[in-house]
Every structure is written in C-alpha cells, then in structure tokens.
C-alpha positions in Angstrom: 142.7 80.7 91.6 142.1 83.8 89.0 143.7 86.7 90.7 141.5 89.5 92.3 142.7 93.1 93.2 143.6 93.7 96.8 140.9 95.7 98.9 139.9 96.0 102.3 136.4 94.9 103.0 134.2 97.9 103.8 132.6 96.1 106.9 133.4 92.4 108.8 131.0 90.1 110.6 132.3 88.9 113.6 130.3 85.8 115.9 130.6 86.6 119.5 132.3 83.3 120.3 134.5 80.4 119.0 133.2 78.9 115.9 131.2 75.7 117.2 129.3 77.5 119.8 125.9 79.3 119.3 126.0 82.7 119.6 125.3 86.5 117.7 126.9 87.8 115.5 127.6 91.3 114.3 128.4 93.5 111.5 130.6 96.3 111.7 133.0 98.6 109.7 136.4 96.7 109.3 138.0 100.0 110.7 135.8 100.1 113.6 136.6 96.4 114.4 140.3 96.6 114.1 139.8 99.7 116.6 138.1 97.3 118.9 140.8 94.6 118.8 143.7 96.8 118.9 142.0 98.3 122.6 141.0 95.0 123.3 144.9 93.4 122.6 147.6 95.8 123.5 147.9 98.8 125.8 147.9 102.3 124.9 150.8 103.5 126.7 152.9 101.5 124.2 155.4 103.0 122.1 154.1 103.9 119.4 156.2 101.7 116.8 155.3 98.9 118.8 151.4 100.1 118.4 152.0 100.3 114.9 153.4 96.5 114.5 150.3 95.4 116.7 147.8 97.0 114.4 149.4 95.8 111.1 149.7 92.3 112.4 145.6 92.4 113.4 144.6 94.0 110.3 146.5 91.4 108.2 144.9 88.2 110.6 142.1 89.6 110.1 142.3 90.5 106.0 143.4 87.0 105.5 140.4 85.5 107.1 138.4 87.4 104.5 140.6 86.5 101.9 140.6 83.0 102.6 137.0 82.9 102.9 138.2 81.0 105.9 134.3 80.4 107.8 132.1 80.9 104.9 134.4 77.5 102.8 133.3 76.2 106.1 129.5 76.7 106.3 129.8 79.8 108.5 127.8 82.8 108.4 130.4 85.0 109.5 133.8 85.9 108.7 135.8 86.2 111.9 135.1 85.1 115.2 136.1 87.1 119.0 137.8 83.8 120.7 141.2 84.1 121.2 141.9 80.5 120.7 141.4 80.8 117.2 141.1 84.6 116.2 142.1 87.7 118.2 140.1 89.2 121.2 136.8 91.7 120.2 135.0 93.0 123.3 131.5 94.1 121.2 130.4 97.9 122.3 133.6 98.5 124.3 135.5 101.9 124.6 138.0 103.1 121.9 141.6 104.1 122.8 141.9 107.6 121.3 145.6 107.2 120.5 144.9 104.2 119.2 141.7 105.2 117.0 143.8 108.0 115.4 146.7 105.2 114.7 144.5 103.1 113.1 142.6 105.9 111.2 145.6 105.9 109.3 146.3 102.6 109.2 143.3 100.3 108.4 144.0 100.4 104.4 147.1 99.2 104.7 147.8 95.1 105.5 151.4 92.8 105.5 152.4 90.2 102.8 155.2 87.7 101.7 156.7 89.8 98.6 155.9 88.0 95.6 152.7 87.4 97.0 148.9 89.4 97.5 147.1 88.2 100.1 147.4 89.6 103.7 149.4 87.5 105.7 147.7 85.3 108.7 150.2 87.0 111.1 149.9 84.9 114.5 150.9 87.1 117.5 150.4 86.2 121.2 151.3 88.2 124.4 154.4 86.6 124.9 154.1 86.3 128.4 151.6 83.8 129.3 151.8 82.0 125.6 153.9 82.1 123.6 153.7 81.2 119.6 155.8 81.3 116.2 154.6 84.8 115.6 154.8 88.0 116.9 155.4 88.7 120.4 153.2 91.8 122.1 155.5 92.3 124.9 158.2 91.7 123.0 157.6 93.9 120.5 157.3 96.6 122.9 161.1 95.7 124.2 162.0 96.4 120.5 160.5 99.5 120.3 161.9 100.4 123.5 165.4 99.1 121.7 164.5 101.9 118.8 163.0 99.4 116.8 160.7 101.1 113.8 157.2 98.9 113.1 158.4 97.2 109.8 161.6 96.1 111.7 159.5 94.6 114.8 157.4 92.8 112.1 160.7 91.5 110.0 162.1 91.0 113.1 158.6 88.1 114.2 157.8 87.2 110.6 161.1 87.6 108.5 162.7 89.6 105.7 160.7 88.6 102.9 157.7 90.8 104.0 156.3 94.2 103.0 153.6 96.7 103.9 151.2 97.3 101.0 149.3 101.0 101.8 146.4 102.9 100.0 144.3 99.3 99.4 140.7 100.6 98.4 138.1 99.6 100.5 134.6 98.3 99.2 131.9 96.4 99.9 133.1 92.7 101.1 132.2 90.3 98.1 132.1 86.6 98.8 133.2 84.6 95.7 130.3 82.1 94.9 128.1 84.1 92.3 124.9 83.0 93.8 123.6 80.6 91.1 124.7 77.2 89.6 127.7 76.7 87.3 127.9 73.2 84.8 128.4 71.9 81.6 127.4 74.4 79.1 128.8 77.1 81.5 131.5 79.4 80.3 133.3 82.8 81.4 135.9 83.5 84.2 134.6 81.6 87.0 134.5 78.7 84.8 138.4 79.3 84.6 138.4 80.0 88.6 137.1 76.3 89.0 139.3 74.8 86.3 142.7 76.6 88.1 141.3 75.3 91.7 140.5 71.4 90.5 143.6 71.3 88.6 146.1 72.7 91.8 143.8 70.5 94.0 144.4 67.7 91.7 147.9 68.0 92.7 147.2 66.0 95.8 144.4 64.2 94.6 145.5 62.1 91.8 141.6 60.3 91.3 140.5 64.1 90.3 141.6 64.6 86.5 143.6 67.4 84.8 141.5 69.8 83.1 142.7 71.3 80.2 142.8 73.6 78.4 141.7 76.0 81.2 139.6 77.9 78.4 136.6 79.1 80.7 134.3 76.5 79.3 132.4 73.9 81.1 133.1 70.9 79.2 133.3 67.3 80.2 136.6 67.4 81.0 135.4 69.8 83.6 132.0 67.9 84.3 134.3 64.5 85.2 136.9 66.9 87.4 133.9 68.3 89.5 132.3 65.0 89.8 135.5 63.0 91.1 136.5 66.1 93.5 132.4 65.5 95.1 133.0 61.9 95.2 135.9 62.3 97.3 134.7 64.9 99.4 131.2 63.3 100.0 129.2 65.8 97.7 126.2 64.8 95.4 128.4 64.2 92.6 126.5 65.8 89.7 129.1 67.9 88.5 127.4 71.3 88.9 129.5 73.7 91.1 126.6 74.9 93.8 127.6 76.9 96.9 129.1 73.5 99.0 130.9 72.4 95.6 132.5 76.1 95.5 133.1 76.7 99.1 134.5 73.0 99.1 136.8 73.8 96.7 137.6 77.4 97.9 138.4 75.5 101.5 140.7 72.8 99.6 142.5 75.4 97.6 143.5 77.6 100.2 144.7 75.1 102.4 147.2 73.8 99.8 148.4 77.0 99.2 149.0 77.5 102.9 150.1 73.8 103.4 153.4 75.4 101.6 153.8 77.4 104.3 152.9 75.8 106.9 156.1 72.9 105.7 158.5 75.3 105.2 157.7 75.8 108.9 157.9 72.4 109.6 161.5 72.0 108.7 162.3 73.7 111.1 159.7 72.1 113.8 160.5 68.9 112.6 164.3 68.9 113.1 163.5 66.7 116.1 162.9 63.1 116.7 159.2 61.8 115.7 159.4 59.2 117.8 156.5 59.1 120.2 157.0 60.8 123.2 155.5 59.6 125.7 151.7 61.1 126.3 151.0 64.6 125.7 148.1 66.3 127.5 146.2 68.9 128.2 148.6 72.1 130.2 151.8 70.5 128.8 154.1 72.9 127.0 157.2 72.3 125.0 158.8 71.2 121.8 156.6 68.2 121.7 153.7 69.6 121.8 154.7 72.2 118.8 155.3 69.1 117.1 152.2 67.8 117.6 150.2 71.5 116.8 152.0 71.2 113.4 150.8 68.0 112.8 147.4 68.7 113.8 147.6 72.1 111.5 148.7 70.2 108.1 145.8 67.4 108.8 143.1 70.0 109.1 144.1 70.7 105.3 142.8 67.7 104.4 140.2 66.6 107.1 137.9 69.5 107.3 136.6 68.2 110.9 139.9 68.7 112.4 140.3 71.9 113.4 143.6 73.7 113.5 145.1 75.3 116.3 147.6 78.0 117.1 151.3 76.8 117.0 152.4 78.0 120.7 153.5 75.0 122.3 150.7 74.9 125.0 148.3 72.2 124.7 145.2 74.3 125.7 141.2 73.9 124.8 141.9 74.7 121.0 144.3 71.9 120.7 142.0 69.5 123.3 139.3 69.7 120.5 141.4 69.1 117.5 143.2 66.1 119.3 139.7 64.9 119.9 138.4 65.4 116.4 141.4 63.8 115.5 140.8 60.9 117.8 136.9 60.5 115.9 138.4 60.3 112.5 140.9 57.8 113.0 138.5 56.0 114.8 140.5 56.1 118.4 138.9 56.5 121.9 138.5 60.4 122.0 140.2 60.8 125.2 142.3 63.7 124.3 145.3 62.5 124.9 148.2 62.1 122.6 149.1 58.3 123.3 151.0 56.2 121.0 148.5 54.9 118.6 147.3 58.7 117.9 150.8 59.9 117.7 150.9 56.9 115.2 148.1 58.1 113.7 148.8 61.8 113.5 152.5 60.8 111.8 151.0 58.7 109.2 148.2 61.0 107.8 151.1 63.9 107.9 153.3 61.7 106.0 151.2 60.3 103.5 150.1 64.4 102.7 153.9 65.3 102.6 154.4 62.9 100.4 151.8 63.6 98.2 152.6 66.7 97.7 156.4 65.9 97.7 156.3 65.3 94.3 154.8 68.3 93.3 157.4 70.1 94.5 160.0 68.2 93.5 159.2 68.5 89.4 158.9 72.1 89.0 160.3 75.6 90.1 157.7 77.7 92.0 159.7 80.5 93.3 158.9 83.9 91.1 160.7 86.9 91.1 158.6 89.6 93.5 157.6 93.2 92.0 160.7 95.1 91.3 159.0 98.5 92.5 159.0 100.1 88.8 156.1 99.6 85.8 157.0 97.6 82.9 156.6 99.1 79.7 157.4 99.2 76.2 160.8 100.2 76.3 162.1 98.6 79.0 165.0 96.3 79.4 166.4 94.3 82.2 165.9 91.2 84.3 162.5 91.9 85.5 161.7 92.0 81.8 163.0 88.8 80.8 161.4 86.8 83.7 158.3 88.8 83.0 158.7 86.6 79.0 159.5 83.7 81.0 156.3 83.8 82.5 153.8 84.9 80.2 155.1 82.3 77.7 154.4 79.5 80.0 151.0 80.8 81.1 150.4 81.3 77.2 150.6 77.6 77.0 147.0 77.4 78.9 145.4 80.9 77.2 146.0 80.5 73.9 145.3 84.4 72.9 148.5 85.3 74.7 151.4 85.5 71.7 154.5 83.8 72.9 157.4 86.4 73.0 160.9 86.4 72.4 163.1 86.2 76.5 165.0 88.6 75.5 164.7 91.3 78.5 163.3 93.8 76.0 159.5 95.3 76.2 158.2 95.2 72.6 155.5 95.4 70.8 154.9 91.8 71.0 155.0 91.5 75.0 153.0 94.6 75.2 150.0 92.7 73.7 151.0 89.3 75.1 150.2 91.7 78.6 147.1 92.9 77.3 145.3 89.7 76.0 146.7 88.5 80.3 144.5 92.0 81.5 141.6 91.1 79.3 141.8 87.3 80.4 142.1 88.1 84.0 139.7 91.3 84.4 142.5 93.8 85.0 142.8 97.1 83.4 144.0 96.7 79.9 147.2 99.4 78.8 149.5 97.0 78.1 151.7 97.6 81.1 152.7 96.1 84.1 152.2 97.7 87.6 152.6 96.0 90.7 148.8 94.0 90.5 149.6 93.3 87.1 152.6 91.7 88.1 151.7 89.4 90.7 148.4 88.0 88.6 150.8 86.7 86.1 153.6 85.4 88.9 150.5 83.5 90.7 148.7 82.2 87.2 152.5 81.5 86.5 152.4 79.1 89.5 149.4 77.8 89.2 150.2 76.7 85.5 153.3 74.9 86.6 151.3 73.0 89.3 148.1 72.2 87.0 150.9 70.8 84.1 152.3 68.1 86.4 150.5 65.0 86.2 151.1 61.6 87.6 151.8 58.7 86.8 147.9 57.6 88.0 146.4 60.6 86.7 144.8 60.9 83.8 146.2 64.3 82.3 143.0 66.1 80.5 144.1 65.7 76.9 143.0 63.4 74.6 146.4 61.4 72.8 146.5 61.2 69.3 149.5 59.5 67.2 151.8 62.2 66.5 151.4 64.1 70.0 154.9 64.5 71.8 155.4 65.7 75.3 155.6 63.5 78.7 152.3 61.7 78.5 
C-alpha cells in the first residue's frame, strides 16, 4: 500500500467493551488515553525504565490498531476497544498517576517498530504472572529494571534486536483511508495506485484475482476485472467500484498478509513441535498445545474474517472459546468449543493450504531490504546504502515509468537525484531530491511490494497483454 508519513492520531475512539458486545464508545486525546491505560496496566511505584518499556509497548498496540485500521476494515465504529482479551485495559473517567502523566507527556509522540519498517509495532505484553504471552512481560520487566536494565533493552530484551524507538512523530487529526466517495473505471490519481498495490499483493494468495499492471494510477479494466474477482471471492456486489466495504475489505486483507509474515516467522518457532492431534484442548488448559493452536487460530483469522484472533499466551480463555467456536461454524463442525480431532483436522488443513499459498511467494523473490542507515542521501554520496538505494528504485521504476533507471554504482548523481524526485512526486512526499529516513522506507516498502505484485502463477493471469516479440517469464 502507497506509503503514508508516520503521525500520532490527535485523538482515539475507544468502545467500552470487547468488540461484539453493545456498548458506548468514547473519544478522547490519544495522550489522554495512553495516560489512562498506562494507570490502568502497571503500578506507579515501578522503576522508572520499566515504566518507560510499559508505555512504549501501549502506545505502539495502540498506534498499530490505528494504523491497521484494524475495527474500521472490520465494520467498527471505533478504533480500539477497553477488553483485555483483545486490547489493553481503559477504565473511562479514572484517576491519572502523576508520575505517570508526566512520563507519558513526554512520551506519547514517540512509538516502537521492526527497523526497516514504519508502522508501530502490535507489541503484546501481559502481566506475566497470571498469563503469560510471546510478548512483553510487566512483572518481568520490572525485574529487569531492577537488574539495571534501560527501557530500549527491556523492550529488545521481549521483542528482539531488530527494533527501534522512533521520537518527535507529529500528531494530527486521525484520518481514516477511504476518501468518502466511489472509485471505478475512469478513476485515476493516487488511491487508484493504493488499490492496484493492495489487489496485486492480495493476489499473491489469491491466484483467481488478476495482476494489474502497470500500477499507473488509472482505473482501467485491468483494474475493473481485479476489483470484481477480489468481490466475488469475498462475497461483495461485484461491480468493480471500490465503495467503503470494497476498500475496508481490501484494507483488512492487506494487512493481514503483511502481518501473516510475521506471525510465520513466529510459527517456526511454535511449530517446532509435533502437529499431531493432541488429544482435546479446552477451555482453562494451558501449555504448548494450546500456543499451537492460538497460532493456528491467528493465521486463519487472515483469511476468514469471522474468526477472530486471539492473544498467543498459551491459556485457552473466553477470547480463544469464541474463535474456536467461530472456527467450529465455518468449517461446519458442532460448535462445542472444544479442540477435538476433526477441528484440529480442520484447523491444520486451512493453516496449511494458507502456508502454502503463500510459500511460493516467498520462495521466488528476496524481500528483506536494507533498514535506514541513520544519515540522508544526497548528491554526493557514495557507499552501500547508495547502491541498494539504485537497486531499489530501478526495480520500482519498472512499475512508475517516470522514474529514470540509474547506474548501481553506489554513487548519488544527478541521475538518482531525479530518479528520487519523480519517487516524492509519485508518492506525495516532499520533493528535494534526497533521501531522509521517510523517504527511505517508502521506496524499501514500494520496493517490496513490486517484487510481490511481479510474481505471478502459473494459474494467474499476469495483467499484460502478450504480443509476439514480448520476452520475460510469461
């Protein structure tokens, strides 16, 4: 999806319960919530780097539900919930820590992320005590502190190396991606290019949706046919206009392959364990089995949007009662909430046939960019960062034709310097021809998503008419 500079949402609406379940909801300013949450989740006799870790870790959750669009995609009129079974806790009109209000006074602007990478981070955390998860620990992290652990080492120390703090994000007004008005054939401009990029990296892992290209930012037939085959599948009127439940549809599908990458790097590890069945698995078990099953669960809510996912904490509570359940419905299984062998069986095969869809994706192309080296690219300078900066913008140039190819030579010319300024003007960024840190990771993510969108298979038809004389894989 076109890349969009990072900000922190100037207020957050937040439904007084879990998702499903009527209730009010309430708007308030993002700084005021993560004040609430942080009073409502950890103590304020903590040390303070533990405090710190907390905070960052609850502004991120939170951050990456907005980013996500994670309700709205869904039909939700809200953007976070207060249940703890699937967001973090929000008492509504509760007292403020002062310690705590100060902390986060200077620290709401600021949010966690994979480097190479710009939105937040959905960093899971749990107490530790009681539950436990593949996250962040709150008691734990206050042993660390205790230990002389600083705040970015607790968080490396729960989430892993490859993170970083990003500080100073502007805040403004929240801004929810559908425009507000149809989109079709005839159509052109950026968020004609947003829905090309999506279809074409959803197409990935549905093969019946075809390629579109070019990704030129005009609403074409090509695009008309892609829109209409992604409704069909997903039971939409398939008219091929993008409305809001098109958009959101594909906003929902989108994100969830992009965090399906995630979520089965995780499962390498999870998975290093027999998938035989297990005998049943119930509600109050805990254990390996039933992290097993939680991953399962998580990767099939990708692709069945009535299956909700659950923590991954290896305690089969009321979250993971109802997913098993709405797993049970769509498999057409006796919803009896239990994990017996035909919906282990079940569970197994839709996970499998997902992994191996998207198995070959990963398979025929490098996805791994180099993250922001900390210094601005300009005309003049030389080096590595340089020459996979070429790398990149030549193969994104093969989709937006007004980017020059240039020389990978690790030297900023003249001729790179444009190729950057026809990316800004393309992709809405400030155009002086260099490249700062936003700069940077817009090109490494259109980068990646012009790898995935070229890959076509062997069922697919690839978005380009064949003419004699044409050489390449098709």
């Amino acid at each position: 999806m076109i890349t969009t500079t990072p900000y922190i949402p100037e207020y957050i609406t937040v439904h007084l319960a879990a998702p499903t379940v009527a209730a009010a909801n309430v708007t308030v300013a993002f700084v005021d919530y993560i004040k609430n949450v942080a009073s409502s989740e950890v103590y304020p006799t903590w040390e303070q780097s533990a405090l710190r870790a907390n905070i960052y870790a609850q502004i991120s959750y939170a951050l990456n539900r907005v980013y996500t669009e994670f309700y709205p995609s869904r039909g939700y009129d809200f953007d976070i919930t207060n249940s703890t079974a699937v967001d973090q806790k929000f008492i509504y009109g509760r007292n403020i820590f002062e310690n705590i209000s100060t902390l986060v006074d200077s620290m709401f602007n600021s949010y966690i992320r994979r480097i190479g990478n710009i939105e937040p981070l959905a960093a899971k955390y749990c107490n530790g005590t009681t539950t436990t998860c593949n996250g962040l620990s709150q008691w734990g992290s206050q042993e660390l502190a205790k230990q002389g652990y600083n705040s970015i080492e607790i968080l490396r120390y729960y989430y892993g190396d490859n993170i970083e703090i990003v500080s100073d994000v502007p805040v403004r007004s929240l801004r929810r991606s559908y425009p507000g008005y149809l989109i079709s054939r005839g159509s052109t401009g950026n968020l004609v290019k947003v829905i090309q990029t999506e279809l074409n990296r959803i197409a990935q892992d549905y093969p019946a949706i075809p390629k579109v290209s070019p990704v030129d930012g005009i609403f074409g037939s090509n695009t008309e046919n892609a829109v209409k085959a992604f409704q069909q599948i997903f039971n939409l009127t398939p008219d091929g206009i993008v409305g809001e439940a098109t958009w959101y549809k594909m906003v929902a599908m989108y994100t969830g392959i992009m965090r399906l990458a995630e979520l089965n790097s995780e499962g390498q590890k999870l998975l290093g364990v027999s998938l035989q069945y297990p005998d049943a698995i119930k509600f109050g078990d805990e254990g390996e089995k039933v992290i097993v099953t939680q991953y399962l669960l998580n990767v099939i809510s990708m692709y069945y949007s009535s299956v909700p996912p659950v923590m991954i904490d290896g305690t089969f509570g009321n979250s993971m009662l109802i997913s098993v359940k709405a797993a049970q419905r769509v498999f057409g299984l006796p919803e009896t909430g239990v994990v017996n062998d035909a919906t282990w069986n079940a569970l197994y095969g839709a996970f499998e046939g997902i992994r191996m869809a998207n198995a070959a994706t990963r398979e025929n192309f490098q996805t791994v960019t180099r993250p922001w080296g900390g210094e601005v690219l300009q005309e003049g300078s030389t080096g590595e960062d340089v020459r996979e900066l070429q790398k990149y913008l030549n193969v994104v140039g093969r989709e937006y034709k007004r980017i020059p190819r240039v020389a990978v030579m690790g030297l900023y010319g003249r001729r790179t310097q444009n190729a950057v300024s026809e990316f800004q003007k393309l992709f809405d960024l400030p155009v002086n021809g260099k490249v700062d840190e936003i700069t940077w990771d817009a090109i490494t993510n259109a980068y990646r998503d012009i790898l995935a969108m070229s890959n076509v298979l062997s069922n697919q038809w690839g978005g380009e008419t064949l003419k004699i004389g044409d050489i390449d894989n098709a």
